[in-house]
N, C-alpha and C positions, 0 to 999 in steps of 0.2 A: 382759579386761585382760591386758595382755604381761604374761612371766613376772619381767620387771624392774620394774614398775611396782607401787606400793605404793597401798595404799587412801590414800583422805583423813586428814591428821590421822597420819599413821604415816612415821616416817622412819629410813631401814638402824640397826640395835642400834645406840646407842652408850656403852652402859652396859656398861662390862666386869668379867669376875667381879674378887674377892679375887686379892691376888698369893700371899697362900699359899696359894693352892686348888693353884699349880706344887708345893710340897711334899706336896702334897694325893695331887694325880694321881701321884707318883713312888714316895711310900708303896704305893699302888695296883701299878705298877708291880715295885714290887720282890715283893710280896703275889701275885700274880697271875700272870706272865709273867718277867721277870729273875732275879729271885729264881731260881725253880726250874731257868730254864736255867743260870745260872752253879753250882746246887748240883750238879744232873747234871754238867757238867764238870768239875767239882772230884772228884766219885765217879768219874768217866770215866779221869780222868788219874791217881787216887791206884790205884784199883786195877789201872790199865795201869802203873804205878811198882810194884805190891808183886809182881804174878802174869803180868807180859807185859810186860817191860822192851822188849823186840823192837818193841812195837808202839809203841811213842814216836813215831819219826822220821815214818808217818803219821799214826797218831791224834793226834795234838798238832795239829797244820796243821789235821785236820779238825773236832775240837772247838771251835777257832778259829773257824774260816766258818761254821759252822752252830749254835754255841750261844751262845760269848762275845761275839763282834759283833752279829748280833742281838741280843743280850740287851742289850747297854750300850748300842746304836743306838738301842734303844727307850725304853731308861730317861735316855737324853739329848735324844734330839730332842720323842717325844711329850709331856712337861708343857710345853714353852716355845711346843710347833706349839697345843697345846690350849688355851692361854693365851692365844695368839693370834686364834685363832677365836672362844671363845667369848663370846659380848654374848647383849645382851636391850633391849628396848624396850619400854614401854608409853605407848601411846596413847590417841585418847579413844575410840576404838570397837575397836580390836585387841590383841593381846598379841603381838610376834614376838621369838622366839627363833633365835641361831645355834649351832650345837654341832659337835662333830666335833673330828676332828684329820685323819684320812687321809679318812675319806669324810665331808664337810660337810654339813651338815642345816640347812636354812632352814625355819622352820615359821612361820606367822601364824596367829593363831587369833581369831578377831571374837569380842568379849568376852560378845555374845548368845548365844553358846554356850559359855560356862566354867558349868561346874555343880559342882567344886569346885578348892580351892586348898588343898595338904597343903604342907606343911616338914618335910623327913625331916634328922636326922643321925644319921648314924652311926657308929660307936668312933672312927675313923680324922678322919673329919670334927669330929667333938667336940674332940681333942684340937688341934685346926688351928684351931677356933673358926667354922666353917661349918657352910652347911646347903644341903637344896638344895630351891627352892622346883617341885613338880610341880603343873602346873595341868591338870583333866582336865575336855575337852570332851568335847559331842554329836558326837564326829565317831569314825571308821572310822582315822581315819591313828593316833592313837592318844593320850596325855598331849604336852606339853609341857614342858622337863625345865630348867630354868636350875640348875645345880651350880656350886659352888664359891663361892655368897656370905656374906660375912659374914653371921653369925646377925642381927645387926642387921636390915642390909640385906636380908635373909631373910623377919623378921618384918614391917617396911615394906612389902615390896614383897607380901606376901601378903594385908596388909591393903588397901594399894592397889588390886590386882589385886581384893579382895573388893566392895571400897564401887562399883569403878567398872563391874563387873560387877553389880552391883542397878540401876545408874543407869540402864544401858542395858537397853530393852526389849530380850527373847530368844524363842528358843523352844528352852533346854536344860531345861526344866525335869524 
């Protein structure tokens, strides 16, 4: 089967996450990667102000290029690129997921091999009101990851994914 070509009954995600999962991802963001570069810069520049005034006229320009634009580049473009990309599908014999934001991830996973279905949230997630349903096959490439859905649509889609995963004979057992 070409690498474009979808199984029977399965058609590209068209179910896209929660729009506040973009709040989601930015919390993240600032938590993880922004956050800490703009506080280094801030450390960079206050103590090049209090003990190396001298160094202003290059350290300023180069805190600039290498911490504060990446830092806000990321916390501006990835929630909206990430929002973008990510969907999910389920079919009557597949589960396919899209994810990513700079490196995209297409996964299908044949519902005869989901052996289980979890819904994690977590602090950040809780307060946003999402969750993210992981579904984990018999397979090597690894879980299945759909983030950012409303808890609702969370617990739906798990039960879905549950009943329609008994329906079909497997061999994840």
């Amino acid at each position: 089967m070409p690498a474009h070509a979808l199984p029977p009954g399965l058609r590209p995600p068209r179910h896209r996450v929660d729009p506040r999962a973009r709040r989601w991802w930015t919390v993240q963001a600032l938590l993880s990667f922004s956050g800490p570069l703009l506080l280094t810069a801030v450390a960079l520049l206050v103590c090049a102000l209090l003990f190396f005034a001298g160094a202003l006229p290059w350290l300023g320009p180069l805190v600039l290029v290498v911490l504060v634009l990446p830092a806000l580049g990321y916390l501006l473009v990835m929630p909206r690129r990430r929002h973008a990309v990510h969907a999910w599908e389920l079919g009557s014999e597949a589960v396919y997921a899209a994810s990513g934001w700079y490196w995209q991830r297409r996964r299908i996973a044949p519902l005869s091999r989901v052996q289980t279905v979890d819904t994690v949230r977590g602090p950040v997630q809780r307060r946003y009101g999402l969750a993210t349903v992981t579904v984990t096959t018999a397979s090597t490439a690894g879980d299945i990851r759909i983030a950012g859905l409303s808890d609702a649509d969370a617990e739906e889609l798990s039960r879905l994914i549950g009943h329609a995963a008994q329906a079909v004979p497997g061999d994840a057992a």
